[in-house]
ZATORDO-358159 format. One record per residue (C-alpha): residue number from 1; residue in three letters; chain; x, y, z. Coordinates in steps of 0.2 Angstrom, whole numbers, plus 5000, padded with zeros to 4 digits. Example, Ala and Ser with C-alpha at 12.3 -4.5 7.8 and 13.67 -1.06 7.14 Angstrom:
# ZATORDO-358159
<rec nr="1" rest="Ala" kette="A" xx="5062" yy="4978" zz="5039"/>
<rec nr="2" rest="Ser" kette="A" xx="5068" yy="4995" zz="5036"/>
END
This chain:
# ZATORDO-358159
<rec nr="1" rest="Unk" kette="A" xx="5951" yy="5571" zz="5793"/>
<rec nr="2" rest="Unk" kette="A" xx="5951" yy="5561" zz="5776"/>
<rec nr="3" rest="Unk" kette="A" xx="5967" yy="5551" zz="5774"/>
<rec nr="4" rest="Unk" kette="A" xx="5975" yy="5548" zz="5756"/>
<rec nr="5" rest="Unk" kette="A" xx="5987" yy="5534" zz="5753"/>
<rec nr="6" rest="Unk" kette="A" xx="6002" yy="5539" zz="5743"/>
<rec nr="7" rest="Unk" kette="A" xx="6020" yy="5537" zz="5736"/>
<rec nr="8" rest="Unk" kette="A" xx="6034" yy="5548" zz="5738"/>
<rec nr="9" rest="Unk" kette="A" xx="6046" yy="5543" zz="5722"/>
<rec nr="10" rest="Unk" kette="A" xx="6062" yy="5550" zz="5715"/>
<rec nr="11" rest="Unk" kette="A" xx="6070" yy="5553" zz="5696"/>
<rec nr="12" rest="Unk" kette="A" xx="6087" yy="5557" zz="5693"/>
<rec nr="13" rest="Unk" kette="A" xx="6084" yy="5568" zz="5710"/>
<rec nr="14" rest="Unk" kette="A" xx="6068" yy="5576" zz="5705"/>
<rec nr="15" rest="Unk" kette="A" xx="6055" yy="5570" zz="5718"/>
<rec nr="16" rest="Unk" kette="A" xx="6036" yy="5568" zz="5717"/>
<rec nr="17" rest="Unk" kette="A" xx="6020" yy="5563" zz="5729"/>
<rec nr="18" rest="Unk" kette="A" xx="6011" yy="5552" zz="5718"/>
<rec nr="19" rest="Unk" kette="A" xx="5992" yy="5548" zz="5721"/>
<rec nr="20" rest="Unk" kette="A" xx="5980" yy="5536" zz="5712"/>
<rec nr="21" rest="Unk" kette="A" xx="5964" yy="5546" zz="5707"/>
<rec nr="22" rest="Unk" kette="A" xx="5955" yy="5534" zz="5697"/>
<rec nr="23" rest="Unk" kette="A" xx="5942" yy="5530" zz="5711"/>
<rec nr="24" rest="Unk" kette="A" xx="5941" yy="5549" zz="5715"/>
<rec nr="25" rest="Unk" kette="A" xx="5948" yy="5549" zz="5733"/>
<rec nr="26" rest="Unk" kette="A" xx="5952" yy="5566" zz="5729"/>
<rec nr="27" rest="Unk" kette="A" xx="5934" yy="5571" zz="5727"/>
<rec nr="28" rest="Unk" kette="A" xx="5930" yy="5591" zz="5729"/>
<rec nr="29" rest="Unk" kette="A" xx="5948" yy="5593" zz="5732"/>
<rec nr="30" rest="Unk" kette="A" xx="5959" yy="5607" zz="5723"/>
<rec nr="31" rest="Unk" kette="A" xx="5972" yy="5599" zz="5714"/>
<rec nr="32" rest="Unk" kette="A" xx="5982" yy="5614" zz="5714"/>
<rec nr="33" rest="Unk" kette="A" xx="5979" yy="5618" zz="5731"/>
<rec nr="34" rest="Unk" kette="A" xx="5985" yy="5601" zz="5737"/>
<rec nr="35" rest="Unk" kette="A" xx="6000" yy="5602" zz="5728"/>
<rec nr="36" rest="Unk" kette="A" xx="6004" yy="5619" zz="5734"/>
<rec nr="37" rest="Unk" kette="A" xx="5999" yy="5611" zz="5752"/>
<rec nr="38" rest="Unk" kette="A" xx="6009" yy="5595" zz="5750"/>
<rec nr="39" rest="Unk" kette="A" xx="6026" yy="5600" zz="5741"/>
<rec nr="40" rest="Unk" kette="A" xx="6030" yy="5613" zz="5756"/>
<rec nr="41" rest="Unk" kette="A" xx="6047" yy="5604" zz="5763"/>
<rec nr="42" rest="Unk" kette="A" xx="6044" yy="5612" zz="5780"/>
<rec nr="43" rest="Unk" kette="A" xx="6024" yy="5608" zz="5782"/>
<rec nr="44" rest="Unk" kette="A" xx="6021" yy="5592" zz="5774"/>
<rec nr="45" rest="Unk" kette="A" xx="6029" yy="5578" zz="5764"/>
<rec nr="46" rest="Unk" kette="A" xx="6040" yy="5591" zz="5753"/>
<rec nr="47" rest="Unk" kette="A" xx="6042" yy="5588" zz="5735"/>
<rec nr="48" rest="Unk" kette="A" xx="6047" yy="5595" zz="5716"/>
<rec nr="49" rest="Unk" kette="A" xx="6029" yy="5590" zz="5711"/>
<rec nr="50" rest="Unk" kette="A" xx="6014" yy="5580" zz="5713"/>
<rec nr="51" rest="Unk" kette="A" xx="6007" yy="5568" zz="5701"/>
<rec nr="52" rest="Unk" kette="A" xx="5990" yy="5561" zz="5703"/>
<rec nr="53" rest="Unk" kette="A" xx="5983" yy="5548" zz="5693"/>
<rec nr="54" rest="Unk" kette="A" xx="5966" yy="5546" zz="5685"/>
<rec nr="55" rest="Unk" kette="A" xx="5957" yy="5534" zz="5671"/>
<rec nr="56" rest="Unk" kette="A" xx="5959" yy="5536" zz="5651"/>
<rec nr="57" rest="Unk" kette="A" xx="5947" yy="5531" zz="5638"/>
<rec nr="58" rest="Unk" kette="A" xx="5962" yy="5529" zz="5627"/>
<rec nr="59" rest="Unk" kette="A" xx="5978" yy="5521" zz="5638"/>
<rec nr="60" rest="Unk" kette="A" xx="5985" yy="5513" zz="5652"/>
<rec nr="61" rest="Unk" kette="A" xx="5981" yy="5529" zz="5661"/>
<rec nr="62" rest="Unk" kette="A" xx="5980" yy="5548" zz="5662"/>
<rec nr="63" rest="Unk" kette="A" xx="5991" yy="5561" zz="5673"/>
<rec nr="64" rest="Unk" kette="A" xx="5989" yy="5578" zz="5680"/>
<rec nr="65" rest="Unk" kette="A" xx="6005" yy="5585" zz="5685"/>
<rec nr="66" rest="Unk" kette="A" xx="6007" yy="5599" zz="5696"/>
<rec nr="67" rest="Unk" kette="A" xx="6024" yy="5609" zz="5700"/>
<rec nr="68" rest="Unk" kette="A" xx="6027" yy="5612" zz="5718"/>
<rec nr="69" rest="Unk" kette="A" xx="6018" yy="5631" zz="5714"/>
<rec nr="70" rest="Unk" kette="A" xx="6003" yy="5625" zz="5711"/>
<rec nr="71" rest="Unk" kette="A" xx="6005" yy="5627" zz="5692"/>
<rec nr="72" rest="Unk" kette="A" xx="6000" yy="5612" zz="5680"/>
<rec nr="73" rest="Unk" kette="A" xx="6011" yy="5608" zz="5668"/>
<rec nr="74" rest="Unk" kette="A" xx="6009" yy="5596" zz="5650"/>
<rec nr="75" rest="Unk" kette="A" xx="6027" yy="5586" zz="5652"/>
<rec nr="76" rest="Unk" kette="A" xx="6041" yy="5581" zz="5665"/>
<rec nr="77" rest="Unk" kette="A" xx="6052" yy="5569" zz="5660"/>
<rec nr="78" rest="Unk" kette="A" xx="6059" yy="5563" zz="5676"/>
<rec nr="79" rest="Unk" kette="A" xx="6041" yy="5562" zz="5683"/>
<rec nr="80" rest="Unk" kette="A" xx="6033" yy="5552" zz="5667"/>
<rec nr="81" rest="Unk" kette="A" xx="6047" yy="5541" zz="5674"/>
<rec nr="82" rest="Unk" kette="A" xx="6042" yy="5539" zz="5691"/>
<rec nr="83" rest="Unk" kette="A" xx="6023" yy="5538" zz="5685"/>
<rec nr="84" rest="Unk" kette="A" xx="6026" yy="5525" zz="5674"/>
<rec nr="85" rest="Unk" kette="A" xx="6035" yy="5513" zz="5689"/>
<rec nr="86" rest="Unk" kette="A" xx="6022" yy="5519" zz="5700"/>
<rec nr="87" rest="Unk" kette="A" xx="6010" yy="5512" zz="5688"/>
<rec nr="88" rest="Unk" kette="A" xx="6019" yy="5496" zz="5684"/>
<rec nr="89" rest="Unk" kette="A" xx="6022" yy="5493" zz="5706"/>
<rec nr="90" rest="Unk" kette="A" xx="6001" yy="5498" zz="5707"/>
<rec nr="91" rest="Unk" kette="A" xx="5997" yy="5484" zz="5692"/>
<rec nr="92" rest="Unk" kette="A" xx="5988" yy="5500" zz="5683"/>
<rec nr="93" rest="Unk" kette="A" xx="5999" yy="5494" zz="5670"/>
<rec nr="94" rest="Unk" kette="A" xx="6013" yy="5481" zz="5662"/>
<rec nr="95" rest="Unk" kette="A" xx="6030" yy="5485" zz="5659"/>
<rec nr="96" rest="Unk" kette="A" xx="6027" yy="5495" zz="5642"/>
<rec nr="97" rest="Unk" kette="A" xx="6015" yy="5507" zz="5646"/>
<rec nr="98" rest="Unk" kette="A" xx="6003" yy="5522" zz="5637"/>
<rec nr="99" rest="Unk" kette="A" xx="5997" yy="5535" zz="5646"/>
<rec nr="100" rest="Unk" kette="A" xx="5989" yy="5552" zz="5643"/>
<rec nr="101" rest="Unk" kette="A" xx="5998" yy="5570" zz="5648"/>
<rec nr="102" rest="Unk" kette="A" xx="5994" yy="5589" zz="5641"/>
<rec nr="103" rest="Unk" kette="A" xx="6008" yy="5585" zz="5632"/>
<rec nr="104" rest="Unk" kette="A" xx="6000" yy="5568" zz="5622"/>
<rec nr="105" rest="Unk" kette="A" xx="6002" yy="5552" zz="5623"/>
<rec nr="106" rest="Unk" kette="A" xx="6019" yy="5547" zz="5632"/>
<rec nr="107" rest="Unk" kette="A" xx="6023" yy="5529" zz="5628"/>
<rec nr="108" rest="Unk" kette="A" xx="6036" yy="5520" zz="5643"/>
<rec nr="109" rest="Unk" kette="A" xx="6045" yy="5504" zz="5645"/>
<rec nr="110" rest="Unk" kette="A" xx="6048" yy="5499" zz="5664"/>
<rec nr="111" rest="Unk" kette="A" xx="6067" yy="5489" zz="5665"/>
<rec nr="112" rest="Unk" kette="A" xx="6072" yy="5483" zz="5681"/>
<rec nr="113" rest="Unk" kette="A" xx="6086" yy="5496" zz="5683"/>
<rec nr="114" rest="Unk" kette="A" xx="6079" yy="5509" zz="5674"/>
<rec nr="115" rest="Unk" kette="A" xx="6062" yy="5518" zz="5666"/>
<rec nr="116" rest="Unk" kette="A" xx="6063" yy="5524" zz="5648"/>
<rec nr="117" rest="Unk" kette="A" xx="6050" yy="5535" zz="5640"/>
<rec nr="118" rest="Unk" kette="A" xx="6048" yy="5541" zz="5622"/>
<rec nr="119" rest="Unk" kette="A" xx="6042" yy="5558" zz="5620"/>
<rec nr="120" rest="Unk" kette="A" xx="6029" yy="5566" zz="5609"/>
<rec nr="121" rest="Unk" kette="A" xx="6041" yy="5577" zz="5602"/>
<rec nr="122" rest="Unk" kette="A" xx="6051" yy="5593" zz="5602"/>
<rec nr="123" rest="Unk" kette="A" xx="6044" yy="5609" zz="5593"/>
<rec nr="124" rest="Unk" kette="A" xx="6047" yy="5626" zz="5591"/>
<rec nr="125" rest="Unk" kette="A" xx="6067" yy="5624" zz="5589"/>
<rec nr="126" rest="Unk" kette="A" xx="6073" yy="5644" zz="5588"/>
<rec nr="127" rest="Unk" kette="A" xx="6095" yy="5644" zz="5589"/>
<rec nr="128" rest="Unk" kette="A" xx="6107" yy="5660" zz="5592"/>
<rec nr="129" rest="Unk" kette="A" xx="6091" yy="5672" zz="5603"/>
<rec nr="130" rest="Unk" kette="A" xx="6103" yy="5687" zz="5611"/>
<rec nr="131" rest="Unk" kette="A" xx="6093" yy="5689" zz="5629"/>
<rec nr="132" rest="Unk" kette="A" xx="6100" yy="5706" zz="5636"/>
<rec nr="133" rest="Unk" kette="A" xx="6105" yy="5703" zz="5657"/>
<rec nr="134" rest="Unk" kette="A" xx="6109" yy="5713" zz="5668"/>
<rec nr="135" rest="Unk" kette="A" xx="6128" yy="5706" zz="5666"/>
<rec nr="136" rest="Unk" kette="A" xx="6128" yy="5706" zz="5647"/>
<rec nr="137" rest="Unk" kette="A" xx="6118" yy="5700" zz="5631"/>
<rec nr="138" rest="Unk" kette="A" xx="6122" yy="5681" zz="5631"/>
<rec nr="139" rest="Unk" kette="A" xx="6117" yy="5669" zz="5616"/>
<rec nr="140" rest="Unk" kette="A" xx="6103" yy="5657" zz="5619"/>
<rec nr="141" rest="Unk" kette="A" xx="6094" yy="5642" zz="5611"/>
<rec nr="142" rest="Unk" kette="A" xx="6074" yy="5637" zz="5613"/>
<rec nr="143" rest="Unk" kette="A" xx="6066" yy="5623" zz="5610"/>
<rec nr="144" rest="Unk" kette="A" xx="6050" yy="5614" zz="5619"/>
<rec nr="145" rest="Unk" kette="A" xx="6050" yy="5595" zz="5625"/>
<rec nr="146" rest="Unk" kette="A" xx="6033" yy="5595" zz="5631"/>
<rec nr="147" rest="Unk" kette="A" xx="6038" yy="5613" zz="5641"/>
<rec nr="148" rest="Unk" kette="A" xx="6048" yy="5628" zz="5638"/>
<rec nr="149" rest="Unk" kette="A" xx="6067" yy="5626" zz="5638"/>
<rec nr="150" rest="Unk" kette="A" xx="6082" yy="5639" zz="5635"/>
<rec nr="151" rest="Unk" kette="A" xx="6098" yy="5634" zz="5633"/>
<rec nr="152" rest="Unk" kette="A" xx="6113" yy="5641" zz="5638"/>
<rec nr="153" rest="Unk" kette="A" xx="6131" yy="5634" zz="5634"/>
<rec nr="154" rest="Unk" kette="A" xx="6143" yy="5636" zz="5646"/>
<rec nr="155" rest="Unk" kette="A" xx="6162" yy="5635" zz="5649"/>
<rec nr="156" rest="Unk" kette="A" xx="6162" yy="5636" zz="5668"/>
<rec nr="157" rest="Unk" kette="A" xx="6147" yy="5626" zz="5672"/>
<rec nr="158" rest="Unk" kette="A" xx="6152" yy="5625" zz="5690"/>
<rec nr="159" rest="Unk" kette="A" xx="6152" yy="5644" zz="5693"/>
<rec nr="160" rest="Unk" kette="A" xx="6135" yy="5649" zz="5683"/>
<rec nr="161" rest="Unk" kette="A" xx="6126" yy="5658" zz="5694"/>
<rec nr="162" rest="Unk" kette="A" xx="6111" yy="5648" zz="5690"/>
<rec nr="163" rest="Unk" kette="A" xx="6097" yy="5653" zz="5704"/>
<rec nr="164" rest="Unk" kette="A" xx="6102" yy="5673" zz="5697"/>
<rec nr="165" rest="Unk" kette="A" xx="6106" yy="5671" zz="5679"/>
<rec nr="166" rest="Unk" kette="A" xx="6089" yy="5659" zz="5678"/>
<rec nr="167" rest="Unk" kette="A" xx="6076" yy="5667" zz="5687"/>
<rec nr="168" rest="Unk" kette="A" xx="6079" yy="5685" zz="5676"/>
<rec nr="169" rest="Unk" kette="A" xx="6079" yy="5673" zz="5661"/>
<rec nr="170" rest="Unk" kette="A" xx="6063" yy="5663" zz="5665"/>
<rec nr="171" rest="Unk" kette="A" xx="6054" yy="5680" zz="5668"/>
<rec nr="172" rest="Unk" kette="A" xx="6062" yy="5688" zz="5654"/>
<rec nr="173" rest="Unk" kette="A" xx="6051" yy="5700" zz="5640"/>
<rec nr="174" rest="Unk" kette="A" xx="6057" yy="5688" zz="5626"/>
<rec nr="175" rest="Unk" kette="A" xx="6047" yy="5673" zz="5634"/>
<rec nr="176" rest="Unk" kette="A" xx="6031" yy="5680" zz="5642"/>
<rec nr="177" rest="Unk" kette="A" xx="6019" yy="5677" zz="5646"/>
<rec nr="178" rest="Unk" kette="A" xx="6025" yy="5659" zz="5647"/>
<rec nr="179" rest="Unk" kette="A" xx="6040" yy="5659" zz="5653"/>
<rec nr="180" rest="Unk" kette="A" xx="6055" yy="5645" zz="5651"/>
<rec nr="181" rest="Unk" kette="A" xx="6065" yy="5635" zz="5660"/>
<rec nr="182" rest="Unk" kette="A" xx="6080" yy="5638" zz="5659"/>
<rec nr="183" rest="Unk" kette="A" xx="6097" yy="5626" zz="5657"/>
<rec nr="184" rest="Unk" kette="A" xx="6115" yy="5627" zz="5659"/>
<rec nr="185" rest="Unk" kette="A" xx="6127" yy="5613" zz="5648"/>
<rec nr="186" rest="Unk" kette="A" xx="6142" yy="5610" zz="5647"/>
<rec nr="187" rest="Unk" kette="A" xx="6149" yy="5601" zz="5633"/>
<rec nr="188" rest="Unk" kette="A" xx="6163" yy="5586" zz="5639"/>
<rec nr="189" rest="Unk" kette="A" xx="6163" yy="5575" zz="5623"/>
<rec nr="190" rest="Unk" kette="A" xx="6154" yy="5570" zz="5607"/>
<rec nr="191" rest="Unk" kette="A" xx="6142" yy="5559" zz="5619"/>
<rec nr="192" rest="Unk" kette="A" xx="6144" yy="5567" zz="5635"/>
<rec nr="193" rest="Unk" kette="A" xx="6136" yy="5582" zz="5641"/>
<rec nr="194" rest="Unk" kette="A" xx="6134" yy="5592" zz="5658"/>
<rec nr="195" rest="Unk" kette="A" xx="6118" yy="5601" zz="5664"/>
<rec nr="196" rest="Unk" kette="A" xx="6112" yy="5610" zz="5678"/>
<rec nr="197" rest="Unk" kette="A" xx="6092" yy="5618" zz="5676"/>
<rec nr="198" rest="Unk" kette="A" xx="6081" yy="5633" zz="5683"/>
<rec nr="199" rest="Unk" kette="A" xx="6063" yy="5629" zz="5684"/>
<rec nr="200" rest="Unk" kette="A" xx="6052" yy="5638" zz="5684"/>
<rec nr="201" rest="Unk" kette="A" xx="6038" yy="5630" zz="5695"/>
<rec nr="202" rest="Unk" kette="A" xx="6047" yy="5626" zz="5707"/>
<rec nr="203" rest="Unk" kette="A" xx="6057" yy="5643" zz="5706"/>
<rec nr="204" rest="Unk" kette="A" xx="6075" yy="5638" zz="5710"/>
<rec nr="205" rest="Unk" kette="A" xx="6088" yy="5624" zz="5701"/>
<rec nr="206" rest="Unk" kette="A" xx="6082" yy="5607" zz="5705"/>
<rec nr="207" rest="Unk" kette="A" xx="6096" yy="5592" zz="5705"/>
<rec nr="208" rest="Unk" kette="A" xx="6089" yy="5587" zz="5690"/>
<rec nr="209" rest="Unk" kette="A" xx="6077" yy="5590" zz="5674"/>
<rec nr="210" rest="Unk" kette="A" xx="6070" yy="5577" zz="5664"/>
<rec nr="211" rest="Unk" kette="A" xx="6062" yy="5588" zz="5650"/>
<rec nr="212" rest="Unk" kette="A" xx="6079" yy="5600" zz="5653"/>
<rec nr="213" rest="Unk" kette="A" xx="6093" yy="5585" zz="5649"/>
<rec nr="214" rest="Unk" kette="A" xx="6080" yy="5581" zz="5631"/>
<rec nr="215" rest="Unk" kette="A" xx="6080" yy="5601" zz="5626"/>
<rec nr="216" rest="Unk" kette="A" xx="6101" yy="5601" zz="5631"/>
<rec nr="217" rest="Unk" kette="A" xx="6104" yy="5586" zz="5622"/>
<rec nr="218" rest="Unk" kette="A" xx="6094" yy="5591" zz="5607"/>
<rec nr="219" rest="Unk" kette="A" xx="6101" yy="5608" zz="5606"/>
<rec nr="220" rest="Unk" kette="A" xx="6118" yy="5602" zz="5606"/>
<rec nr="221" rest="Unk" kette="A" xx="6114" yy="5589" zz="5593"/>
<rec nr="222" rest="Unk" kette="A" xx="6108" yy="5605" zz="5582"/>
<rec nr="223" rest="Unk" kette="A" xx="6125" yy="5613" zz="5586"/>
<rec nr="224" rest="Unk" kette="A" xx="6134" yy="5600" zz="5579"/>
<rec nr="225" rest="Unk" kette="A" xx="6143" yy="5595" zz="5595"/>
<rec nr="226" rest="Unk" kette="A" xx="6136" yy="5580" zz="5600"/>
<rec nr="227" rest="Unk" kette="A" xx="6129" yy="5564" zz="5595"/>
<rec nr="228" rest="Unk" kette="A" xx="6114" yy="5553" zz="5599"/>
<rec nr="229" rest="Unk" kette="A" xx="6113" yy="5544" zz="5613"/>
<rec nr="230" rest="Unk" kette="A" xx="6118" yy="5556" zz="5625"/>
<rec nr="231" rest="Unk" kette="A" xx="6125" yy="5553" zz="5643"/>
<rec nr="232" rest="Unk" kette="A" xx="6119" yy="5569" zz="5652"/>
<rec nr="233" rest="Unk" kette="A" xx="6127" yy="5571" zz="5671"/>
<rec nr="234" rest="Unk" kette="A" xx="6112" yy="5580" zz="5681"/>
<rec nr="235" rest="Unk" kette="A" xx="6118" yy="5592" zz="5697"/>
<rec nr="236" rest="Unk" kette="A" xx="6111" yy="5577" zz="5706"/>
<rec nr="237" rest="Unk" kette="A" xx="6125" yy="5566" zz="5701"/>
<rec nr="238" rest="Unk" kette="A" xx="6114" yy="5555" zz="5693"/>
<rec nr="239" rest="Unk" kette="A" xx="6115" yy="5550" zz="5673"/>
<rec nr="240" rest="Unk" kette="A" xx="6101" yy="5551" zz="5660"/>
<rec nr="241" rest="Unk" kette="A" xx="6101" yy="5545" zz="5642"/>
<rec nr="242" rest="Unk" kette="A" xx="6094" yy="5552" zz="5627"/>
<rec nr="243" rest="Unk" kette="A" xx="6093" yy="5547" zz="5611"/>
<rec nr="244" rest="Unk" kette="A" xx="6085" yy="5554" zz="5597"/>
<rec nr="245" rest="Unk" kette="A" xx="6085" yy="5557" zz="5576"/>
<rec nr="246" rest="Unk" kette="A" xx="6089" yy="5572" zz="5569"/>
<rec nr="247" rest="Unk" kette="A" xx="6083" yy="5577" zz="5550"/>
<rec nr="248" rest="Unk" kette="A" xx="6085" yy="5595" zz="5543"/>
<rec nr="249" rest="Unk" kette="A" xx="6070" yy="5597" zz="5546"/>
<rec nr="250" rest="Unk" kette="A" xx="6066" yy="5590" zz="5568"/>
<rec nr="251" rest="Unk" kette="A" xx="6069" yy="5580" zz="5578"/>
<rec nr="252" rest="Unk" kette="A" xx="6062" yy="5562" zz="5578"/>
<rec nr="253" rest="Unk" kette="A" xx="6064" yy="5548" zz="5590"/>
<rec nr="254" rest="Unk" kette="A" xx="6065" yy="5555" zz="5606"/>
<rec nr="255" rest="Unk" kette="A" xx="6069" yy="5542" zz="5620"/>
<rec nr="256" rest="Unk" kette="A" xx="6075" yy="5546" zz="5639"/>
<rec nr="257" rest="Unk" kette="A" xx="6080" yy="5533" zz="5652"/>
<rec nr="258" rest="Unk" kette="A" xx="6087" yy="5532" zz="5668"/>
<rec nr="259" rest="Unk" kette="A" xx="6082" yy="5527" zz="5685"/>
<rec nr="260" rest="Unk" kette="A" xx="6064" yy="5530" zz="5697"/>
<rec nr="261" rest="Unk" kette="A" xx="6064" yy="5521" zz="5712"/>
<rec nr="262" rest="Unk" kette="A" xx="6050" yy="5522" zz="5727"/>
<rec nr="263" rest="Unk" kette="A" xx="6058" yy="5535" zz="5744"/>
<rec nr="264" rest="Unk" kette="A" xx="6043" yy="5529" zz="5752"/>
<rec nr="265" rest="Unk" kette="A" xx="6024" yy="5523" zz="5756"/>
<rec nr="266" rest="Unk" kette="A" xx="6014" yy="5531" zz="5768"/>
<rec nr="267" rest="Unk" kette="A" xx="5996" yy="5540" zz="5773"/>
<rec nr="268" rest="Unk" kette="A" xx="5992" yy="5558" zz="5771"/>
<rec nr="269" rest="Unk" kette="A" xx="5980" yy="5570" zz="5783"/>
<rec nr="270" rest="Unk" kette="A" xx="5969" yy="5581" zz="5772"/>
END
């Protein structure tokens, strides 16, 4: 039985098994597999995602990020957050850190109180999409921040139907074969917003989305009803800030910060 040291971490309430590859102690093992294996909260540690850290050519470091499904995925926000501590805790790296994802190059700055991470960018910005439910056509908004996002605003935030309203979303026609994640936001002021996420991966609402509280934040921005930076209040109870540049044209400048703290060390049976 081979035994694997890791850390167990969490962002905004998004939690993740993080494992340093770059000596290949995971030699012959299927990453997606292990993350199918170790993400199960009733058989193992339980988590949102694992990350597991191996060498660069070009930065601090590279990640491969897996959702609790198995599938790899190129961005999470809350999890670039917790890799980057991890990182700085490990001395892979200082406090402003470069490392490699499938989404590029995601620079971070580790703060005593808080991780913040610039991202590579948002693309494919598409406002006003009617997606026909089975409770009615309702208005979205897509963007990618590394990953899929629709947008929904919402008046009742409290009362969406998330697991229901998201699930026939992420599946939907209009987003295949991909699929989205997808958010709810509820607009409180010009700085303050409200957010609760479906995603896919993990295939239910998680307590917080890094990558989801950019795409909200953005989207309300191209709406006109908010300003950058942005506090946005996760289901988690926890608060993340994101700032960014808006042209006519994108989006520039995209920064989110907030906390990532250690749950615990330990050694895992494989």
């Amino acid at each position: 039985m081979k035994k694997i040291p890791f850390y167990k971490m969490q962002g905004s309430g998004n939690d993740f098994i993080l494992i340093d590859n770059r000596r290949n102690i995971l030699k012959g093992k299927s990453l997606k597999d292990l993350a199918t294996t170790l993400c199960h909260r009733h058989y193992s540690v339980g988590a949102d995602g694992l990350i597991v850290i191996v060498p660069s050519k070009k930065v601090d470091f590279k990640w491969r990020f897996f959702n609790a499904d198995g599938s790899e995925a190129g961005m999470c926000g809350n999890g670039s957050r917790c890799a980057a501590r991890f990182a700085f805790i490990k001395k892979i790296a200082k406090k402003d850190i470069a490392f490699e994802t499938l989404a590029g190059i995601i620079h971070a700055q580790v703060k005593p109180r808080s991780v913040k991470v610039q991202l590579t960018g948002a693309a494919g910005l598409r406002m006003n999409i009617a997606v026909p439910l089975d409770s009615g056509t309702r208005m979205g908004h897509y963007i990618d921040t590394g990953v899929p996002h629709l947008v929904y605003l919402s008046k009742d935030i409290d009362n969406e139907d998330v697991d229901r309203v998201g699930r026939t979303t992420r599946y939907h026609e209009l987003f295949k074969p991909a699929g989205t994640n997808v958010n709810f936001i509820q607009i409180d002021s010009k700085r303050k917003l409200r957010i609760r996420t479906y995603e896919r991966g993990v295939e239910g609402e998680t307590l917080a989305c890094g990558t989801g509280s950019v795409a909200g934040a953005l989207i309300a921005g191209a709406l006109g009803a908010v300003f950058s930076p942005v506090e946005v209040h996760t289901r988690g109870g926890e608060t993340l800030t994101v700032s960014f540049e808006r042209s006519a044209e994108a989006f520039s400048g995209i920064y989110l910060e907030g906390n990532a703290e250690v749950i615990c060390e330990g050694t895992l049976y494989i």
